[in-house]
N, C-alpha and C positions, 0 to 999 in steps of 0.2 A: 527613723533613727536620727536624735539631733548631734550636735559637733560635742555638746557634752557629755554624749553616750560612749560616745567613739574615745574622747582623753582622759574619761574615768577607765574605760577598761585598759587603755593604754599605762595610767599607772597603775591601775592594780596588779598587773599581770608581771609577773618574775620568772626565773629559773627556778623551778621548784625541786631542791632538793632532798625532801621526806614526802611521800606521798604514801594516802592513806590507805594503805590495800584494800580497804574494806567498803570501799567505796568505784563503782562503776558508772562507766559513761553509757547514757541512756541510751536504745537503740536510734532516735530522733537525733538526737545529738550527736550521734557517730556518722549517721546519715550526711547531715551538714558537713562535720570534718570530713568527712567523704568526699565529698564535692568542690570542696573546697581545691584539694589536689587535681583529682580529674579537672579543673575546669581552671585553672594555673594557667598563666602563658606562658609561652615558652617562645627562643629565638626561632623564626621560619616556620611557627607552629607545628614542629613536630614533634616534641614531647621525648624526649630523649630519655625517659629518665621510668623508673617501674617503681614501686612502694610495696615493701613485705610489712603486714600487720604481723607481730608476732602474736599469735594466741597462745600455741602451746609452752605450760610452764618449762618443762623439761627443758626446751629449746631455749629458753629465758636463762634457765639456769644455768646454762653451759656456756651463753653470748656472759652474763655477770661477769666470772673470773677475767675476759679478756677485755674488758670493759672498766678496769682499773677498781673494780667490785662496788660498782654505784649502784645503790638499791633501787635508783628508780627502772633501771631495766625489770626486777621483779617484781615492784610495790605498784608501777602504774597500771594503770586498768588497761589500754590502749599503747604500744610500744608499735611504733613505726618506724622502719628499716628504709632509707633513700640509696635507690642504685643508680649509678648512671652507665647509659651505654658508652663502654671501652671506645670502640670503634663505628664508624658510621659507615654502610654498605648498603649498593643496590637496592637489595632486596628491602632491607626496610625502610628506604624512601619509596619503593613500589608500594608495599605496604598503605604507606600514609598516604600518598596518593589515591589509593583504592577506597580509603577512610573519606577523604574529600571527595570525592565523585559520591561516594555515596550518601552522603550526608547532605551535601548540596546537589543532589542529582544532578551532572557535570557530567557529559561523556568526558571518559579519558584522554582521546587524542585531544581535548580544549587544553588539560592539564599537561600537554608535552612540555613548554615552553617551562613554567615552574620547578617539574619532574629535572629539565634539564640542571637547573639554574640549582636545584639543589643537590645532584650529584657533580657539578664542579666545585659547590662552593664547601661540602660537607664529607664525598665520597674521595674526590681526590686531594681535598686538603693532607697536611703532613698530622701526624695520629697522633702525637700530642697538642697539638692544635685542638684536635677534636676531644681528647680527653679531656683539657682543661675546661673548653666550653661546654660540654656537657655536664659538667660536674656544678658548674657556675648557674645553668638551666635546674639542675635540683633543686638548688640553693633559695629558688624563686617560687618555688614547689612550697618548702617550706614556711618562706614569709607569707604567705597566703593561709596555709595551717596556721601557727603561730595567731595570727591576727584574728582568725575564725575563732579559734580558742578562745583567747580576750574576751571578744566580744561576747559571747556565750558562757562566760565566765568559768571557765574549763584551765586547769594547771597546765601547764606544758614546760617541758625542758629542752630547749636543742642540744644537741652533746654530740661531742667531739673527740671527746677521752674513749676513746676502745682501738682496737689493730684491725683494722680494716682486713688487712689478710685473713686471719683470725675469723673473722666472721664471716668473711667470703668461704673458708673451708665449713665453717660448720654449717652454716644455707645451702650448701653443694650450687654455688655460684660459680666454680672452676671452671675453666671452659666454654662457660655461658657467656662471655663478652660481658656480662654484668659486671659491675665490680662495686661494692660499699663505700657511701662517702660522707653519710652522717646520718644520725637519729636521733628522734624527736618519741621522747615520754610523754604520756598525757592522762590526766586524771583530778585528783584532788586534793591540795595538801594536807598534808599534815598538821594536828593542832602544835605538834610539837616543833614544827620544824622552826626556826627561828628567823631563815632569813624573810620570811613572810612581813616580818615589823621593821625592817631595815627600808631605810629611805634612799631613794632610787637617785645611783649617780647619773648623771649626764655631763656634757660640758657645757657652756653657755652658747643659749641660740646663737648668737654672734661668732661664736669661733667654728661654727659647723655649720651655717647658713649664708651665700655671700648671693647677693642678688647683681647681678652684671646688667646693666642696663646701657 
C-alpha cells in the first residue's frame, strides 16, 4: 500500500448521509471490518468496550425514531452499535487476565503483578473516572473501523445524534453494566446523496500541527 493509497481514501471517505439500501458489504469485506475492531487497542489492553452489529430490520426500525430519524440506521448494509463498560470489576480483569495467559501461554501466578496493577488502577478508581475512559477506549475502536472502511472503499457514518437511554432500553442493555456511546453506519452511498461532491473542510495544517523540537 503506498502514501497515495492511504490520502486518496483519506479524501474520498465522508459522513455519508443517503446510503444505498440496495447494496451490501461483501462477506470478505465485513470480515476485515471485523477485525478491524477486534484488533483495536485499547488503554492496559483490555478492551473495555463490546460492538452490537445490528441485523435485524425490526430492531433498526425501532433504534430510527430515537435516533433523531436518520436513514442511515435503516439504509446502511452494516449498523454497528459501540458499548462501553459502566463499571470496571474484578472479575473482568480476571477475565482478561485468563485471555493473556492464554493466548501467551503464561501461568497466571507470572500475571499477578499486572492483574494487581490493573484492579488499583481500574477496579478501585472513582466510577466516573472509569466511565469516561472507557467510553474514550470505544472511541479508538472506532477510528480503526472508520479508516478500514476508507481504505476499502466502504461509506461509513459515525453518529452521535440518538438517546443513548433509548437504545440501551431497546438492546435490553439495562442492568448489563453496558451502556451505548456511539454508532457507526456502513455501506454505500447513495448516487443521490449530495454531500458526496462537497469538498472536504479542514483547517490549515499549521493551525492543527505544531512540531516542539
Amino acid at each position: 500500500m503506498t502514501h497515495k493509497t492511504i490520502q486518496d481514501a483519506l479524501e474520498w471517505r465522508y459522513a455519508t448521509k443517503k446510503f444505498d439500501a440496495s447494496k451490501k458489504i461483501s462477506d470478505a469485506d465485513w470480515t476485515t471490518l471485523r477485525n478491524s475492531l477486534t484488533l483495536a487497542p485499547s488503554s492496559y489492553g483490555v478492551q473495555p468496550w463490546k460492538f452490537l452489529v445490528i441485523e435485524n430490520p425490526e430492531v433498526r426500525n425501532q433504534l430510527k425514531p430515537v435516533s433523531w430519524n436518520q436513514t442511515q440506521v435503516t439504509d446502511a448494509s452494516h449498523y454497528v452499535v459501540f458499548l462501553y463498560k459502566e463499571k470496571m470489576d474484578a472479575d473482568f480483569v480476571q477475565k482478561f487476565i485468563n485471555r493473556v495467559a492464554e493466548v501467551r501461554s503464561a501461568p497466571l501466578d507470572a500475571l499477578d503483578g499486572y492483574k494487581n496493577m490493573l484492579i488499583e488502577n481500574l477496579v478501585k478508581a472513582p466510577e466516573e473516572k472509569i466511565r469516561v475512559w472507557s467510553q474514550r477506549q470505544a472511541y479508538i475502536a472506532m477510528g480503526f473501523l472508520l479508516q478500514t472502511a476508507a481504505l476499502l472503499k466502504i461509506d461509513a457514518t459515525p453518529m452521535e445524534g440518538f438517546d443513548p437511554a433509548a437504545y440501551d432500553k431497546i438492546l435490553g442493555l439495562e442492568g448489563s453494566g453496558w451502556k451505548t456511546v456511539a454508532t457507526v453506519a456502513l455501506g454505500y452511498r447513495h448516487q443521490e446523496d449530495a454531500l458526496q461532491n462537497q469538498k472536504k473542510v479542514r483547517f490549515e495544517e499549521a493551525d492543527l500541527i505544531q512540531y516542539i523540537k
